[in-house]
C-alpha positions as CSV (number, residue, x, y, z in Angstrom):
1,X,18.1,-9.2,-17.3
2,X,15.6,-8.4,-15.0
3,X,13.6,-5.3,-15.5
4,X,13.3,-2.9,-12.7
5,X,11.1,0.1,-11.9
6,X,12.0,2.1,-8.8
7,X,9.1,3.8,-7.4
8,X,9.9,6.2,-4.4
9,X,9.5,10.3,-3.7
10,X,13.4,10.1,-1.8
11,X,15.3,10.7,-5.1
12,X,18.6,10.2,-3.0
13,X,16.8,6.2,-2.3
14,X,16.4,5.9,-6.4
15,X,19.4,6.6,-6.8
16,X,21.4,4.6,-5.0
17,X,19.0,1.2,-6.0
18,X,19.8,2.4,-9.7
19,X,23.7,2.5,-9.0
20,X,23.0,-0.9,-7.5
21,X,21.1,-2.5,-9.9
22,X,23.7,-1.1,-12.3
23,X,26.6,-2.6,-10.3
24,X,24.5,-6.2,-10.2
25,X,24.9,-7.3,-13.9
26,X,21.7,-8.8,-13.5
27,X,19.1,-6.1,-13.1
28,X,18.0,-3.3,-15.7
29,X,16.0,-0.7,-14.2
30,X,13.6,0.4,-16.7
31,X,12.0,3.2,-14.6
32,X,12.2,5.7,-11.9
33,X,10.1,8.3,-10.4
34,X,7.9,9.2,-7.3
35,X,4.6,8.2,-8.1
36,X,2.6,5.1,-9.2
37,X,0.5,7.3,-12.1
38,X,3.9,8.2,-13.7
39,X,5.0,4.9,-13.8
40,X,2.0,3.9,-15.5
41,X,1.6,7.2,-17.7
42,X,4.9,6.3,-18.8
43,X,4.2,2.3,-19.8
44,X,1.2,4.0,-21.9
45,X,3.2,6.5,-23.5
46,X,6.3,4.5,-24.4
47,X,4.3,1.3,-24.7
48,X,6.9,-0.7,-22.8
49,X,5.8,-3.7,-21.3
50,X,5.4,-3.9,-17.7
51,X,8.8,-4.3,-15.4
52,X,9.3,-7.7,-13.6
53,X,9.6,-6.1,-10.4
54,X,8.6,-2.9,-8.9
55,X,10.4,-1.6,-5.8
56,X,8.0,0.6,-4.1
57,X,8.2,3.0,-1.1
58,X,5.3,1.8,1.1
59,X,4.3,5.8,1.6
60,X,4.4,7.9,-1.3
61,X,4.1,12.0,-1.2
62,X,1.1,12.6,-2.9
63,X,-1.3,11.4,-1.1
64,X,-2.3,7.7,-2.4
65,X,-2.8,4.3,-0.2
66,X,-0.6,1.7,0.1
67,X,-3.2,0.1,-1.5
68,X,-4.4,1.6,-3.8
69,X,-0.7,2.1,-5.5
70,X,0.1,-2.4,-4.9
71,X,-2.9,-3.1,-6.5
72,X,-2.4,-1.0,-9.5
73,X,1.2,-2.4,-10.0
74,X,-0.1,-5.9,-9.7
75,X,-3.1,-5.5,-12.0
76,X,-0.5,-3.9,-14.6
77,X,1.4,-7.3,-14.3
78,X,4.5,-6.6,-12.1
79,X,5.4,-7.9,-9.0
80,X,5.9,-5.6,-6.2
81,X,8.4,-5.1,-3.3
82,X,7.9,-2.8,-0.6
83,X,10.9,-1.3,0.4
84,X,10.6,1.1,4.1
85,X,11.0,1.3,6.8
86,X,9.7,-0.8,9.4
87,X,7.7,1.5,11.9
88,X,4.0,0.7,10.1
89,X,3.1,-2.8,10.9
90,X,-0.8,-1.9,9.8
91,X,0.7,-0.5,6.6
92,X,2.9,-3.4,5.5
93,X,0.1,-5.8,5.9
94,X,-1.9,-4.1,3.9
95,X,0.4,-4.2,1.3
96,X,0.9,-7.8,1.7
97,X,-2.9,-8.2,1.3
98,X,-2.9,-6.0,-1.4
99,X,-0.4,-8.8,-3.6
100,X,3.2,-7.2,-2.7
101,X,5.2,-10.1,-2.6
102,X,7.5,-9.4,0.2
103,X,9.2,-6.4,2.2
104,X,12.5,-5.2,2.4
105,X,13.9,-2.8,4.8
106,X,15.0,0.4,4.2
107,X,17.9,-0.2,6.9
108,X,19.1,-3.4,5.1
109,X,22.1,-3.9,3.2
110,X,22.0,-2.7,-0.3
111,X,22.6,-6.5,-1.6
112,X,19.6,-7.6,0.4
113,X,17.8,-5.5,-1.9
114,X,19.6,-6.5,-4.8
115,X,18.7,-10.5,-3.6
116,X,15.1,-9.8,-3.1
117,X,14.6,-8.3,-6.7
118,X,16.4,-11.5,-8.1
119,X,14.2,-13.9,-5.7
120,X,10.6,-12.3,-6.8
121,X,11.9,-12.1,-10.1
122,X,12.3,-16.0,-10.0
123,X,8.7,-16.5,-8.7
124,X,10.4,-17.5,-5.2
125,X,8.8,-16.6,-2.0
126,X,10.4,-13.8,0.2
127,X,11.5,-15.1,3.5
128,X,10.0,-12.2,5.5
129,X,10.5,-13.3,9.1
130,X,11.5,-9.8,10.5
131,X,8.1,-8.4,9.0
132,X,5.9,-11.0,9.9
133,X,6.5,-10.3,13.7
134,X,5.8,-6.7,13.1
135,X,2.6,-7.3,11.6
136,X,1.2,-10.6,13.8
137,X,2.1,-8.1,16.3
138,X,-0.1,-5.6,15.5
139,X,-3.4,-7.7,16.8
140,X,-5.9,-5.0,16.7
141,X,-5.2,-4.3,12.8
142,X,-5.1,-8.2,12.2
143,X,-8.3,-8.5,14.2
144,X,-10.7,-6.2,12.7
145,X,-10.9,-8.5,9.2
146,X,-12.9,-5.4,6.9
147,X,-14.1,-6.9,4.1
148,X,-13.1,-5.6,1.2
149,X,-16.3,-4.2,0.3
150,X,-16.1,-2.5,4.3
151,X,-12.8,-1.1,3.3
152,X,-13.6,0.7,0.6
153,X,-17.1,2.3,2.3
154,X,-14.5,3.1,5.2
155,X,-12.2,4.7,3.0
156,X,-14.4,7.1,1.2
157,X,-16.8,8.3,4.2
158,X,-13.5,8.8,6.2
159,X,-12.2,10.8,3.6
160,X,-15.4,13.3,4.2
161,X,-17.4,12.1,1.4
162,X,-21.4,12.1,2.9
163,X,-22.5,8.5,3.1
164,X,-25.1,9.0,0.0
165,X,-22.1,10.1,-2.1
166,X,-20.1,7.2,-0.9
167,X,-23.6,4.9,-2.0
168,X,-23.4,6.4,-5.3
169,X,-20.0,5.9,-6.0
170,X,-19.9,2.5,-5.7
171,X,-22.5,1.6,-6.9
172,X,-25.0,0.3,-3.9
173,X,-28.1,1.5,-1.9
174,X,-27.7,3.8,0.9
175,X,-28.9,1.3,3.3
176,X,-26.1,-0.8,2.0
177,X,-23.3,1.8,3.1
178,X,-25.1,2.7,5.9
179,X,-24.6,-1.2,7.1
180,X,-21.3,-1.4,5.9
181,X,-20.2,1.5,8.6
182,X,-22.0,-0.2,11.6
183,X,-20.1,-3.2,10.6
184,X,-17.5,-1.4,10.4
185,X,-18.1,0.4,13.9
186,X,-18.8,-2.8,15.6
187,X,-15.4,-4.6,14.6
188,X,-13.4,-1.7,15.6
189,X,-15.0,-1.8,19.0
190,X,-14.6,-5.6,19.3
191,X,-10.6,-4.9,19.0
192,X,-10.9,-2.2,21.3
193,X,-10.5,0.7,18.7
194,X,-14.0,2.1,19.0
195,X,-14.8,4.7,16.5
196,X,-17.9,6.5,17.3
197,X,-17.7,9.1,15.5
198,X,-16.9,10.3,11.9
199,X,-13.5,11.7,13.1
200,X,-12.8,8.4,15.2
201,X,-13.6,6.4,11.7
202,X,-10.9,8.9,9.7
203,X,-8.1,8.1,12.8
204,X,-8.3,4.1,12.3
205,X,-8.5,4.8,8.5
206,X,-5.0,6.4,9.1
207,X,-3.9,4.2,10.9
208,X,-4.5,1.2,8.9
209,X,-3.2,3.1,5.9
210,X,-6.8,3.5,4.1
211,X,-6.2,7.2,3.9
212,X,-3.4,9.9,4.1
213,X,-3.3,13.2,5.6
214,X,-4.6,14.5,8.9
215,X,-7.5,15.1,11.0
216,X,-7.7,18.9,9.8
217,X,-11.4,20.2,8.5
218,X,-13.2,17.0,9.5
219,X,-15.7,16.1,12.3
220,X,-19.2,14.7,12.6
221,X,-20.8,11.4,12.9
C-alpha cells in the first residue's frame, strides 16, 4: 500500500482524493489537512514515518510559497505532486525546481490522479507534457535564472523586510544583499520586467510565486 498525505485548504478536494484513494485498493492515505506545518506537526507528534507521496495544492491559504511548502515535504522524505489548476505557469515551475515530481491538474479525471500517485510512488517519471508548455511558455519567468541565494534576498526585502534586516537574516554582509538586488534588478530588466522600485520588486516576487498577499502597506525603493 502506498501511503498518501493530502495537503490542500479545499476540504471538498480532500475529500474526494480520500474516497478515491479508498476506492483504489492500492493507496492508504495517511494524512489530510490544509497546511504543510500540520502535516509535519503531525509526523512529530505521532512519530509516523513520512508518506510516499504527498498531493499538494500548489497555493495554500495561509500565506506560505510554493516553495517553501515542496521543499519542506521533500527534505522530510516524501515525494510531492502538485495538484491545481493550470493558470500559474511561474508557480508550477517553481515547484518543479523546488523537487515536486510532477503536476496533475485539478480538471483531470479523478483516476489520472489515482495513476500519478501510483507512478511517483514507483520512482517513475511523470509524463507532464500539458505542463511543460505552460511553463516553457512563460519566457520571462524561465529567463530571469535567480540564483538561489538571489531568491531568497528577493523574497525577504519584497516582503518589507529593510535590506540590513534581510543581511542579518541570512547571514551575509550588507554589501552582499545590496548586490544581490541589483542583480536581481538587472535580470528583471533584461526580460523586460523591470523592477525599479521596492513595490516593482514585491509585484515579480508575486508573480513568480516568491511571496503571497498583495501590494497593500508597501512602497519605496
Amino acid at each position: 500500500m502506498t501511503r498518501v498525505a493530502l495537503i490542500d485548504d479545499h476540504e471538498s478536494v480532500r475529500l474526494g482524493l480520500e474516497a478515491a484513494c479508498a476506492r483504489s485498493g492500492i493507496h492508504h492515505v495517511v494524512y489530510s489537512g490544509s497546511s504543510v506545518r500540520g502535516y509535519l506537526d503531525w509526523r512529530t507528534f505521532s512519530r509516523e514515518v513520512p508518506a510516499d507521496v504527498v498531493v499538494l495544492d500548489l497555493t495554500l491559504g495561509d500565506g506560505t510559497t510554493v516553495t517553501e511548502n515542496v521543499g519542506r515535504i521533500v527534505r522530510d522524505g516524501s515525494q510531492v505532486i502538485i495538484h491545481s489548476v493550470a493558470d500559474r505557469p511561474a508557480a508550477v515551475r517553481e515547484a518543479l525546481t523546488a523537487g515536486a515530481a510532477g503536476i496533475v491538474s485539478k480538471a483531470s479525471r479523478i483516476d489520472d490522479v489515482i495513476s500519478a500517485i501510483a507512478t511517483v510512488a514507483a520512482g517513475e517519471p511523470l509524463d507532464n507534457v500539458e505542463w511543460a508548455s505552460a511553463v516553457e511558455g512563460d519566457r520571462a519567468f524561465a529567463d530571469a535564472q535567480l540564483s538561489a541565494r538571489e531568491r531568497d534576498v528577493l523574497r525577504l526585502y519584497a516582503a518589507g523586510l529593510p535590506l540590513k534586516v534581510v543581511a542579518d537574516r541570512l547571514g551575509i554582509a550588507y554589501s552582499t544583499a545590496k548586490e544581490n538586488i541589483t542583480r536581481v534588478r538587472v535580470k528583471y530588466v533584461e526580460v523586460g520586467r523591470p523592477a525599479p522600485t521596492k513595490v516593482d520588486l514585491l509585484r515579480r516576487a508575486m508573480e513568480d510565486g516568491l511571496v503571497a498577499g498583495d501590494l497593500g502597506g508597501h512602497g519605496g525603493r
